[in-house]
Every structure is written in structure tokens, then in C-alpha cells.
C-alpha positions in Angstrom: -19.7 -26.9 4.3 -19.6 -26.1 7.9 -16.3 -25.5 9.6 -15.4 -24.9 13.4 -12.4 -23.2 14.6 -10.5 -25.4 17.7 -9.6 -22.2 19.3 -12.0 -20.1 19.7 -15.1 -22.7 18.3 -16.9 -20.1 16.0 -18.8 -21.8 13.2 -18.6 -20.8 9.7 -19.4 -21.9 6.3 -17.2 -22.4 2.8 -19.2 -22.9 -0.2 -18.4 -25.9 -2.0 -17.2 -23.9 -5.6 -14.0 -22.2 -2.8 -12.9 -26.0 -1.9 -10.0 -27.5 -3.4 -11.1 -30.4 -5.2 -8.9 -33.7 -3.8 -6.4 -31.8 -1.4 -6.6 -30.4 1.5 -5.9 -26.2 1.8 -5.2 -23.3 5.1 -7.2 -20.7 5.6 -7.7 -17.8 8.8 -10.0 -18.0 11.2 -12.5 -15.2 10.7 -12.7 -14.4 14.2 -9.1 -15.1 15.9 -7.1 -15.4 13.3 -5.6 -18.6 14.3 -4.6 -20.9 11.0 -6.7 -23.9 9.8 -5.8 -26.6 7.8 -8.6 -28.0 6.0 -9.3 -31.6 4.6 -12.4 -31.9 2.2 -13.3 -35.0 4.0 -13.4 -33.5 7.5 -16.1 -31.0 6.6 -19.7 -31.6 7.2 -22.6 -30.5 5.3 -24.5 -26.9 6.9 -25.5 -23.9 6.5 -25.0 -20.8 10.0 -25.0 -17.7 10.3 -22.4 -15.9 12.1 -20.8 -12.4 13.0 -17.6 -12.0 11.8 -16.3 -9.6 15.0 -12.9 -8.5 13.4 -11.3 -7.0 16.9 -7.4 -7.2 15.1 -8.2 -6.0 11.7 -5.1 -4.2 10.2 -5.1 -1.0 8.1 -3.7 -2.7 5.1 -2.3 -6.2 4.0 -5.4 -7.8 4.1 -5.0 -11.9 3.1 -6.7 -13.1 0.1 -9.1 -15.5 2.8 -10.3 -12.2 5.1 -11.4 -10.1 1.9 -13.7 -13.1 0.9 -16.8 -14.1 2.4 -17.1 -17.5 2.6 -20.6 -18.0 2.4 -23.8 -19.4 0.9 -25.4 -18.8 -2.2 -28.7 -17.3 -1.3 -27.8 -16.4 2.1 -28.7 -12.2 2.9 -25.2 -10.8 4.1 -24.7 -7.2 5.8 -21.7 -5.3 6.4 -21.6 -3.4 10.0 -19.1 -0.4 9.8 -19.1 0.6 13.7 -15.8 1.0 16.0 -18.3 1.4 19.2 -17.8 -3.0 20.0 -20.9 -3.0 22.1 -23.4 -1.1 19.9 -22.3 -3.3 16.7 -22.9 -6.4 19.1 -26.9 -5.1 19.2 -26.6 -4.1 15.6 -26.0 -7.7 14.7 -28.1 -9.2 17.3 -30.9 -7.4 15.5 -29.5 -8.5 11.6 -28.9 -12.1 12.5 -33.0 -12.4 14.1 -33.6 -11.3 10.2 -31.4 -14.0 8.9 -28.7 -11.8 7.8 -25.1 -13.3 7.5 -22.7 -10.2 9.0 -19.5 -9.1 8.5 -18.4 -6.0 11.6 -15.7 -3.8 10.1 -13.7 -2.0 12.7 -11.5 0.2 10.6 -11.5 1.4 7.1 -9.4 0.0 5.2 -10.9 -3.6 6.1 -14.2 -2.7 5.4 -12.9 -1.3 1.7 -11.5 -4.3 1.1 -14.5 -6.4 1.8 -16.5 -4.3 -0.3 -14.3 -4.5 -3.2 -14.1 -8.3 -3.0 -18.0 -8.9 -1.9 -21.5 -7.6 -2.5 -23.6 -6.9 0.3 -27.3 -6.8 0.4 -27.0 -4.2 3.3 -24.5 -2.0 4.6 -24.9 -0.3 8.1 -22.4 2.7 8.7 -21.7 4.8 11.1 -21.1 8.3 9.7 -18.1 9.3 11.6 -16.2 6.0 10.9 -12.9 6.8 12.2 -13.5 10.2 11.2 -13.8 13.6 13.3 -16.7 14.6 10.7 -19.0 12.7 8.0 -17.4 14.6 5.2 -14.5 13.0 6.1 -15.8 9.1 6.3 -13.8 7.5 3.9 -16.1 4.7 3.6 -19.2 6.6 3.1 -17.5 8.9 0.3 -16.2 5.4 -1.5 -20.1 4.3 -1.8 -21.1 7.8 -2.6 -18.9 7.7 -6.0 -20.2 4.2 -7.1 -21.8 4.6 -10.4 -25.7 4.3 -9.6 -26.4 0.7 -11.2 -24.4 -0.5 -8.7 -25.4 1.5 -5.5 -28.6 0.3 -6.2 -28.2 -3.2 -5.4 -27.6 -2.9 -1.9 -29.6 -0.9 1.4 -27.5 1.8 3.2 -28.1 2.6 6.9 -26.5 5.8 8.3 -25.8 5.6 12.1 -26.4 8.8 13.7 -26.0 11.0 16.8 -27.8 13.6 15.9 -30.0 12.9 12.9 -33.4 12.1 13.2 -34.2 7.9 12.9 -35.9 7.9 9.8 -36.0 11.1 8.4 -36.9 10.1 5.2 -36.3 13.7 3.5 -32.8 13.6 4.8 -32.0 10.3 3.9 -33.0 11.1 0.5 -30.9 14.1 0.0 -27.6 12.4 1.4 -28.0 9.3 -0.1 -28.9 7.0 2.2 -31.7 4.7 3.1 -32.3 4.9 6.2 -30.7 7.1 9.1 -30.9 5.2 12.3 -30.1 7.5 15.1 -27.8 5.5 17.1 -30.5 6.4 20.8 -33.2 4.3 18.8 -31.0 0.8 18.8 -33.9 -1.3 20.7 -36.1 -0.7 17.9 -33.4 -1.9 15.2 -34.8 -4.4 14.4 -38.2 -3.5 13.6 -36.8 -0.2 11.8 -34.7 -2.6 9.1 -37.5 -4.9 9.1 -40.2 -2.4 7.8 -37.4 0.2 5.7 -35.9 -3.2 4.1 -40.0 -4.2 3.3 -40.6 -0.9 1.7 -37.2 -0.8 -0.2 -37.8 -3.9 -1.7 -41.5 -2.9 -3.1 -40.1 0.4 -4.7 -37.7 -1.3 -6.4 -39.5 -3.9 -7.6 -42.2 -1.7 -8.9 -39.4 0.6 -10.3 -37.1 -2.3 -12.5 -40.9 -3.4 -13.8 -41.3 0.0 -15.3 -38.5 0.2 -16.6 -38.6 -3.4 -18.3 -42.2 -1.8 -19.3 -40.5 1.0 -20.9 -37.5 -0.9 -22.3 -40.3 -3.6 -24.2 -42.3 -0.3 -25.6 -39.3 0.9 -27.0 
């Protein structure tokens, strides 16, 4: 169910399951943070994607409506953890022209809470997110200690300065996906096009061995 924001007119979707049934409810605007009081009735029918460009995002307190994604079943979502405004606006230029739904995280503490409440299907990061160093990336060292079943299901993308745009070796040994080396943003979208491709393959290749292996046993 599409909804539109009277202040600042951004477009976003609530799944039908998050909708009160019979009475109306108040949630935030994603974008500006202004209130909106909701009537079952006065939403239409639609699916959008949009960028959720969180410019006020606090370091704590998050409401209950800003930690969940209000979207789609089906619908390929990515989390953008960049502070740089303008290089996260080509970042999701490039995610949104493959259909992904996209969340930009300015600061840590929002972009923890989002992952604890949601499941992404990619995650672009930039490795000194609000940090001096990349050891020190409290995001990176959160999805670094998920168990492995779980950091599975989603693609990671390191944003670089220095690191070579997809160095696969280096990726590998990190823990990453795909390092995109933040010089190489014109060709975003190709790079996540063909990495994203290539991820999905392996992985289906690899869960059919292993439900090979699992039926031989």
C-alpha cells in the first residue's frame, strides 16, 4: 500500500500484514520525519521503490517505525552505510536502476538498528564508517561476528580509498564480497550487476551440494 508524505511528497510502501486492521495508526516519515496519521481507507494499492536518505538520524533512541522497513515481500532491499551525502546519492542511483529498495545509513548506531530489525539482500559499507581506521568500523566488526549461516544470506560491498575495485583475493581474506574502490563509482552499476550475477551462481551451486551431500548421508 502506497503512501505519500504531504511535506516533503516521498512515496513509500507498507505491506498490508503492518496495517491495523479497522483503525487508523501514526507513523514517521522515512525521509523528514514529519508525523502521519494513517487511515486504511486512504491508502492506494502500489508498489515503489525509494531511498530512504536519513540526513537527522540520531545515535540512539531509534522509534519502533524507523528500525522497520516497510516494504514488499519480494522486493531486493540494500543497506548503504556512507556519511559522504553525494557519493551515497550515486551509490543508490546505481542500486535503484537494479531494482533494489535502499535504505542510506548516516551513522552507526542507525544502521545497527536496521540490521537487527531487517534482512538485507545487500549491504554496501564504507570501511571507515565514522571511524579513523577500518579496525575500528563498528558496523563492519558487528557483521564480521555473525555466525556464518547467517552472513551468508546477504552480499557485502567494502567501499574503499585505497583498495583495489575487485580484488577478489582481498575480498576473500577480509570477508567481503566485493571491494569497490570508491574512484570506480561510474562503473557501480555494472560492478554489482556482474559480482551480484556471480554470487548468486556460487551459491546456488554450493546449497545443491550440500543438499546432495545431506540426501547421501
Amino acid at each position: 500500500m502506497k503512501i505519500q508524505c504531504k511535506e516533503c511528497r516521498v512515496e513509500f510502501n507498507i505491506p498490508e500484514d503492518k496495517i491495523p486492521e479497522g483503525k487508523s495508526f501514526t507513523i514517521s516519515c522515512p525521509r523528514c520525519g514529519s508525523p502521519l496519521e494513517i487511515a486504511a481507507k486512504s491508502v492506494s494499492a502500489g508498489s515503489e521503490a525509494f531511498c530512504l536518505a536519513a540526513k537527522e538520524q540520531p545515535d540512539s533512541g531509534l522509534d519502533f517505525e524507523n528500525e522497520i522497513d516497510m516494504v514488499d515481500e519480494g522486493v531486493k532491499t540494500a543497506l548503504l552505510c556512507d556519511t559522504n551525502v553525494k557519493r551515497g546519492e550515486k551509490i543508490t542511483q546505481a542500486l535503484q536502476e537494479l531494482d533494489y529498495w535502499v535504505v542510506h545509513a548516516m551513522r552507526p548506531a542507525f544502521a545497527l538498528g536496521k540490521l537487527h530489525h531487517n534482512r538485507y539482500h545487500l549491504i554496501v559499507l564504507d570501511e571507515v564508517f565514522h571511524a579513523e581506521k577500518e579496525s575500528d568500523n563498528l558496523v563492519l566488526h558487528h557483521i564480521k561476528l555473525l555466525p556464518m549461516h547467517l552472513r551468508r544470506q546477504f552480499f557485502l560491498c567494502l567501499l574503499s580509498r585505497e583498495k583495489t575495485t575487485m580484488d577478489a583475493k582481498l575480498a576473500f581474506k577480509i570477508g567481503v564480497n566485493l571491494i569497490l574502490n570508491v574512484n570506480d563509482l561510474a562503473k557501480a552499476k555494472v560492478l554489482f550487476a556482474r559480482s551480484l550475477k556471480e554470487h548468486r551462481n556460487f551459491y546456488a551451486l554450493f546449497n545443491a551440494e550440500l543438499a546432495r551431500k545431506d540426501y547421501q548421508s
